[in-house]
C-alpha positions as semicolon CSV with decimal commas, in nm:
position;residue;x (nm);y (nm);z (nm)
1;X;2,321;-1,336;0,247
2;X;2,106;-1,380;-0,086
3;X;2,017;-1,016;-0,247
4;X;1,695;-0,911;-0,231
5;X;1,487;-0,812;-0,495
6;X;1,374;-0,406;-0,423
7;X;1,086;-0,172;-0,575
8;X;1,143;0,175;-0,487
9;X;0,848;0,437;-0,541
10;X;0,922;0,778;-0,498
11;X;0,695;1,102;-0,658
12;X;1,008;1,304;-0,632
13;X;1,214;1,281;-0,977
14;X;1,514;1,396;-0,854
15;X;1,542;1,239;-0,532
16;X;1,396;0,893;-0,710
17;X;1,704;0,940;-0,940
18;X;1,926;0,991;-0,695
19;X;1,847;0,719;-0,418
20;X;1,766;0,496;-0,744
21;X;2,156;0,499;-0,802
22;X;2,238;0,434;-0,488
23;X;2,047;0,149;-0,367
24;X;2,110;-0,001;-0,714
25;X;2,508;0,001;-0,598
26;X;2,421;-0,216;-0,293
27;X;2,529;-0,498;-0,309
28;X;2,278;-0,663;-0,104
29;X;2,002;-0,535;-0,282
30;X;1,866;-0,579;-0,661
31;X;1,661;-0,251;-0,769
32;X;1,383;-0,459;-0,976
33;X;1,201;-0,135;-1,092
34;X;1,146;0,213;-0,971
35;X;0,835;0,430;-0,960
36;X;0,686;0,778;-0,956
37;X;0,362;0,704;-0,828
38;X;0,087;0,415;-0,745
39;X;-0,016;0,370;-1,083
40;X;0,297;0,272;-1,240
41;X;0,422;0,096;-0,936
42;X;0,105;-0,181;-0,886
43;X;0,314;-0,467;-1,128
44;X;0,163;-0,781;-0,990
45;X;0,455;-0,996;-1,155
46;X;0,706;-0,804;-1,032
47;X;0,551;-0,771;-0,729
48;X;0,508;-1,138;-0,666
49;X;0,858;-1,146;-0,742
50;X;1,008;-0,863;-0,493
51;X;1,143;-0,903;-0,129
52;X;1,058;-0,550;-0,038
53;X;0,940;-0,222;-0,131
54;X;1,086;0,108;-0,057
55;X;0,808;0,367;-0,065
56;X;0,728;0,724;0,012
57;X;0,426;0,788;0,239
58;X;0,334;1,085;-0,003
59;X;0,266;0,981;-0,358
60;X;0,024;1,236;-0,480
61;X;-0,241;1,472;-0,313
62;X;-0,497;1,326;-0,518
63;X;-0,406;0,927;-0,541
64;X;-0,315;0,655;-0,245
65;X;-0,065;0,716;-0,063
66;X;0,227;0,461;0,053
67;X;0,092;0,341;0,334
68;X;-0,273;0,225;0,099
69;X;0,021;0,080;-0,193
70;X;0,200;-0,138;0,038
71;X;-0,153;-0,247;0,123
72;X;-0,227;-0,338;-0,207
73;X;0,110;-0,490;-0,298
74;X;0,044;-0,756;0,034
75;X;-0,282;-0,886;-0,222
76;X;-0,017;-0,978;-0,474
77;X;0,263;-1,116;-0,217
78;X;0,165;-1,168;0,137
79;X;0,526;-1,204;0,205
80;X;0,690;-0,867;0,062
81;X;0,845;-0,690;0,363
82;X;0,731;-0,283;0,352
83;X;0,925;0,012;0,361
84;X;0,769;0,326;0,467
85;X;0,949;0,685;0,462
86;X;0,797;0,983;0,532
87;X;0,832;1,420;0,605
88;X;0,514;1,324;0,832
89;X;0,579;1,174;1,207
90;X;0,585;0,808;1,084
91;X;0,421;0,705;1,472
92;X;0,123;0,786;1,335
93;X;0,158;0,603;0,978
94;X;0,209;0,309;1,174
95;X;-0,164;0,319;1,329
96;X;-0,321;0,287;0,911
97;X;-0,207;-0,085;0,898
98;X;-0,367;-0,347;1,109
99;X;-0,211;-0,459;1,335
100;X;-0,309;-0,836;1,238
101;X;-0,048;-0,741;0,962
102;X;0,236;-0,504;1,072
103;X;0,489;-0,800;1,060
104;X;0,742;-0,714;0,793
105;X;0,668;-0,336;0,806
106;X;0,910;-0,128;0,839
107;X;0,898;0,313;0,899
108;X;1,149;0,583;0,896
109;X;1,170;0,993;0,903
110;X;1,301;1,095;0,531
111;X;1,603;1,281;0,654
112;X;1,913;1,409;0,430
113;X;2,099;1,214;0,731
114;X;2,030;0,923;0,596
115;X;2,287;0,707;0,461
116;X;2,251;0,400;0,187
117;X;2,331;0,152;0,458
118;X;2,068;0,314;0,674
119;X;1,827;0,233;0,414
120;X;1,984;-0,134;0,355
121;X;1,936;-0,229;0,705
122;X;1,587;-0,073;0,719
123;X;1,503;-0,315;0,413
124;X;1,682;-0,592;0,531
125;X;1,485;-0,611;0,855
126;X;1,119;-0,552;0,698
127;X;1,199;-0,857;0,462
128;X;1,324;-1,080;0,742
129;X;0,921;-1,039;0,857
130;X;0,980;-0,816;1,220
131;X;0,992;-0,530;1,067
132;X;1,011;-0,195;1,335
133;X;0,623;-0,122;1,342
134;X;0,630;-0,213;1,752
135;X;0,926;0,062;1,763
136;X;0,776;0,333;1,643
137;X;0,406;0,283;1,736
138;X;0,289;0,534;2,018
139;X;-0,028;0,264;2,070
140;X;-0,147;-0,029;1,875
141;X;-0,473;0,039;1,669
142;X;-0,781;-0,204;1,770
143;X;-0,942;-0,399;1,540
144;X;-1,297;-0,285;1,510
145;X;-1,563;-0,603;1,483
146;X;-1,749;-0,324;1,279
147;X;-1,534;-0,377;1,001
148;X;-1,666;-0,730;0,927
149;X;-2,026;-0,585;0,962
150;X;-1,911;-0,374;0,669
151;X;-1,850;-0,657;0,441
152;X;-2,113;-0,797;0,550
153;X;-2,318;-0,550;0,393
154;X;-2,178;-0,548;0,064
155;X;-2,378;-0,770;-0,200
156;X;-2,165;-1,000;-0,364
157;X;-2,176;-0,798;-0,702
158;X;-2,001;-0,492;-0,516
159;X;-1,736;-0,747;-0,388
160;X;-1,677;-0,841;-0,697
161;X;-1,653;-0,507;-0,828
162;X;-1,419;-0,341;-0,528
163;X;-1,176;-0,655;-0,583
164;X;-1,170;-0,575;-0,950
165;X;-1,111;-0,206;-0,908
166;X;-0,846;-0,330;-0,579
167;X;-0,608;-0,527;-0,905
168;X;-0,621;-0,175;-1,111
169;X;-0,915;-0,258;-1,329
170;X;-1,113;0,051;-1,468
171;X;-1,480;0,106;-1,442
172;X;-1,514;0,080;-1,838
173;X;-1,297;-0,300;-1,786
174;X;-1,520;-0,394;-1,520
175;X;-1,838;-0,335;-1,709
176;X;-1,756;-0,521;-2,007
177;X;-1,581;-0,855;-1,737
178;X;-1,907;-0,843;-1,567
179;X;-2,147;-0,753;-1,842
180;X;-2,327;-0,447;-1,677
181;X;-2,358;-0,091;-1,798
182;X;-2,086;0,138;-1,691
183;X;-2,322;0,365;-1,542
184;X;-2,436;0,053;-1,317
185;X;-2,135;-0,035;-1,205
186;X;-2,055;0,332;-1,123
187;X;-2,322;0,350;-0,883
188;X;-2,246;-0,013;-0,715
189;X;-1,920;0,152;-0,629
190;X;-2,054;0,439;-0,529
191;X;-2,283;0,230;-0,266
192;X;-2,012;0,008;-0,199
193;X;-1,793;0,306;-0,108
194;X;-2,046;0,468;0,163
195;X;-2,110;0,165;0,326
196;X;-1,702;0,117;0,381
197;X;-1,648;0,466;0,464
198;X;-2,006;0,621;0,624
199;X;-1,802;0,947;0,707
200;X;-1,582;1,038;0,459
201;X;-1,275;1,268;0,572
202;X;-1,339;1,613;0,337
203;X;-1,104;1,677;0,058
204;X;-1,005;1,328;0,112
205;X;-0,967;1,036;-0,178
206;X;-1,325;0,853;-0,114
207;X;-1,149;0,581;-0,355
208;X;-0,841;0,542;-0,207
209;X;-1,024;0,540;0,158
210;X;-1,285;0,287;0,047
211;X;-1,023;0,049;-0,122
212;X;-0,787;0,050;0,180
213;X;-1,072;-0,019;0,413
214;X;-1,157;-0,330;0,192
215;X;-0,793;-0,428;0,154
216;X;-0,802;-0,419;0,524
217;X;-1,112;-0,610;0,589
218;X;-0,970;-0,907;0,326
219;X;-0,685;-0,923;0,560
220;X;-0,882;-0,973;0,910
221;X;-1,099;-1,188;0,789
């Protein structure tokens, strides 16, 4: 069996250290890079590059979390199989992907329990493309026709702009690609984000929320 070419993203220093160590012994596994958070982990080369990607469900209380990441890293490799771990019941991380693209997703409880070969096998069957998404799911989440309404209603100039700001491009970059003021392209996001999410969930990342939604609707359609 070939080894397979990992990115692990963990907020946790100590426990990245730790598990980074380990799953770089494997011997079925190569440890391409590891990560603290979303921003240092979205790589598109490596990414096009990797067979999987370990990553925990809670990144940061103010950023994406996993779930939105592995999103983004299927817009640089359709094919990368996704890891999720997670404190939080992972039956209901499963219902945040479509289900038009589950295949290759993997989820697990973090748990001291768990051994390195626990984690090897968990990678091993996310890359193979099943993934354990129809294991774990308590019900399969309904794609909403509503959704392509929503893109729909975008103008092409906030399309532009959301896929920009989707590869990691800054307001400021996007400005001066496009050749609009920053303050205009502020408030095209800022229209493009409440027509994607009308009812924003308080204390919530509108960003991260509006960018998975679009992710999501790139995928269905």
């Amino acid at each position: 069996m070939r080894t397979l070419g990992l990115i692990y993203v963990e907020n946790d220093p100590v426990l990245r250290k730790m598990l980074s160590a380990e799953l770089g012994k494997a011997p079925q596994l190569q440890l391409l890079y590891s990560a603290g958070g979303a921003d240092d982990a979205v790589n598109p080369e490596v990414i096009r590059k990797a067979d999987a990607a370990l990553i925990d469900f809670n990144l940061s209380p103010d950023g994406i979390n996993g779930v939105e990441l592995g999103l983004l890293m299927r817009q640089f490799n359709e094919n990368i199989g996704i890891v999720i771990y997670s404190q939080f019941p992972v039956t209901n991380l499963i219902q945040r992907v479509p289900e038009k693209i589950r295949s290759g997703w993997s989820f697990f409880d973090k748990s001291a329990s768990m051994e390195i070969g626990d984690y090897v096998r968990a990678i091993q069957l996310a890359t193979s493309g099943k993934g354990n998404w129809s294991e774990v799911a308590a019900e399969h989440m309904q794609d909403s026709g509503d959704d392509i309404g929503k893109y729909f209603a975008l103008s092409a100039r906030q399309r532009n702009i959301l896929m920009l700001t989707a590869e990691g491009r800054t307001t400021k970059e996007i400005s001066a690609q496009m050749g609009i003021t920053y303050e205009y392209a502020r408030k095209e996001l800022s229209r493009a984000y409440a027509i994607l999410v009308p009812e924003p969930i308080p204390g919530g990342s509108l960003k991260a929320a509006a960018l998975a939604k679009y992710l999501q609707i790139m995928r269905l359609g």
